[in-house]
Structure formats: C-alpha cells, structure tokens
N, C-alpha and C positions, 0 to 999 in steps of 0.2 A: 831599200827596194825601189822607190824612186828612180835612183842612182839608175840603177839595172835598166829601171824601164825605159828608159831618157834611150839607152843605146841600140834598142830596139826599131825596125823600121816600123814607119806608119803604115797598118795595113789600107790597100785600094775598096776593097770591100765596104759600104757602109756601114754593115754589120758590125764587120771585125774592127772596123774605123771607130765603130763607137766604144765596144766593150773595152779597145785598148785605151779608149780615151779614160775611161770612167776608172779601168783599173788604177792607168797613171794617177788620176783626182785621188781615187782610194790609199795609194801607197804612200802620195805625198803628206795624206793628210794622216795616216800612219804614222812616217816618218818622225812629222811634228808631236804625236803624241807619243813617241817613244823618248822624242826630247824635254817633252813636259815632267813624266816620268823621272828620268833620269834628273833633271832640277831639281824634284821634289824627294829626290832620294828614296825611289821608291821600286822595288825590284818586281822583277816579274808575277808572283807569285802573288808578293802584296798588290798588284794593280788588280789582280782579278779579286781577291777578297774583298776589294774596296769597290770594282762594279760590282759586285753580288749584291755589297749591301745597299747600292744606289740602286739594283731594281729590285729588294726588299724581298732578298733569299737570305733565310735565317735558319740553318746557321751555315753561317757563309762557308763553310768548310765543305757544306753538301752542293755546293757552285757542279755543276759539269763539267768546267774547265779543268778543277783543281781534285775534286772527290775521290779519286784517283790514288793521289800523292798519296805516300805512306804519310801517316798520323803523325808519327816524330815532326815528319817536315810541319805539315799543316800546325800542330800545333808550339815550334818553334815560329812558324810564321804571325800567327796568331799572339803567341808572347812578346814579340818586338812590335807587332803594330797597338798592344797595349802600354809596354814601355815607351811607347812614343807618344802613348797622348792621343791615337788614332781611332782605337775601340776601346771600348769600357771592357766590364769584365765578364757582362752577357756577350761580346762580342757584336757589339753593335757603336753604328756609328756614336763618336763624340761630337759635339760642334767643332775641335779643332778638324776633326778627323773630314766633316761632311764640310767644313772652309777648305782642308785640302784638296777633297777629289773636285770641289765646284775650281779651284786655282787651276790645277790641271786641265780640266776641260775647259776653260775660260782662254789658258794658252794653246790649247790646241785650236779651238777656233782662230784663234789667230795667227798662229802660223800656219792654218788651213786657207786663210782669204788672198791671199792673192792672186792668185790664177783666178780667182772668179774677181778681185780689183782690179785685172790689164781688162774687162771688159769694160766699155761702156755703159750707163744703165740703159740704152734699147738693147743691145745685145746680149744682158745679163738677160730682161724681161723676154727675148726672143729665145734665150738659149731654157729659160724653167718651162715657158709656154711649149715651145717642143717635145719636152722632157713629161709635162704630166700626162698626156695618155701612155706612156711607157711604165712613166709609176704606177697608172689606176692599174694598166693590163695584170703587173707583177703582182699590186698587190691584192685583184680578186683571184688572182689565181695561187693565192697561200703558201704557205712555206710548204717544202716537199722534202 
C-alpha cells in the first residue's frame, strides 16, 4: 500500500498535505507489519486471533474481525495455532505464543522507524509538538 501511495501527488492543501502524509506513515508501517507476519509464518486470520488475545478478548474467536468466519475456519485456525505452541487448549496465549506476537511487533517497530530516523531530533521533537493538539482534539472527541 506504501508502494501505491509513494505514486500519488502531494496534495497543496494542508489539510489534505497532512492526512496524505499520515496515511503514507500508516501504510508503510502496515506494510512492515504485514512482513513481520509473514516471517513469523503467521497468516491472516491467525494475526487477528493473536491481537484479540493481546487486548484480552476471550475467546478470541468472538474478535470482530474474525466472528464472522464460519466455525470450520475459526476453528481449523485455532487448531494450528495450538499445534504450533501458540495457544493452549483454553485458547489463550502460551509464553511461546505471547514471545511471538511481542517478536512481531518488536519488528514492526522497526521497520516502522525510519521515516521518523531521516529526522533530526529538533525536527522529530518539532514534528510530535505540532502533532499533540491534533491528538488531544481526536482523542476527546471519541471514536464515532
């Protein structure tokens, strides 16, 4: 998605200058986590089971993302991430299971940091400073 956005012009707008900027940050850092995934041999389906269980939805099958899926799937998904050592048999994480998603998102941080590395740290600290009254705004005004 990156990819796409890169071919994109930069809008003149500030506005639109910014949402395109942030989308780009979001796709690439996307991007990386699609490849952490993929390292981790870890498929679509199972990455959502395995954030459910990181923000402590039990039983991950009832996730929003996934709850959906016919049961066959869900619970063919469910039997490979315990063949693998990932959840036990309540379907909660294992320690190998909760070392893998912290590996994952440990690579994703990291191939999320560079676009914020070609900054300087004044320009990093000038670019979050500009940034939080936009956070505060967003986030008293709640999800919708």
């Amino acid at each position: 998605m990156y990819a796409g956005m890169r071919t994109l012009p930069v809008p003149g707008d500030p506005v639109a200058r910014l949402w395109h900027s942030a989308t780009m940050l979001r796709e690439h850092r996307g991007d990386g986590h699609v490849a952490a995934l993929v390292a981790a041999h870890i498929g679509g389906t199972e990455a959502h089971v395995l954030s459910a269980l990181e923000m402590g939805i039990h039983p991950p099958e009832s996730f929003g993302r996934i709850h959906h899926l016919p049961k066959q799937r869900l619970t063919a998904v469910m039997d490979g991430l315990r063949e693998r050592g990932l959840v036990d048999t309540d379907g909660r994480f294992t320690d190998t299971g909760r070392e893998t998603k912290q590996r994952i998102e440990a690579l994703t941080d990291e191939l999320a940091a560079p676009p914020y590395d070609a900054l300087s740290p004044a320009e990093l600290a000038e670019l979050v400073a500009e940034l939080e009254p936009i956070t505060a705004t967003l986030v008293a005004a709640g999800p919708r």
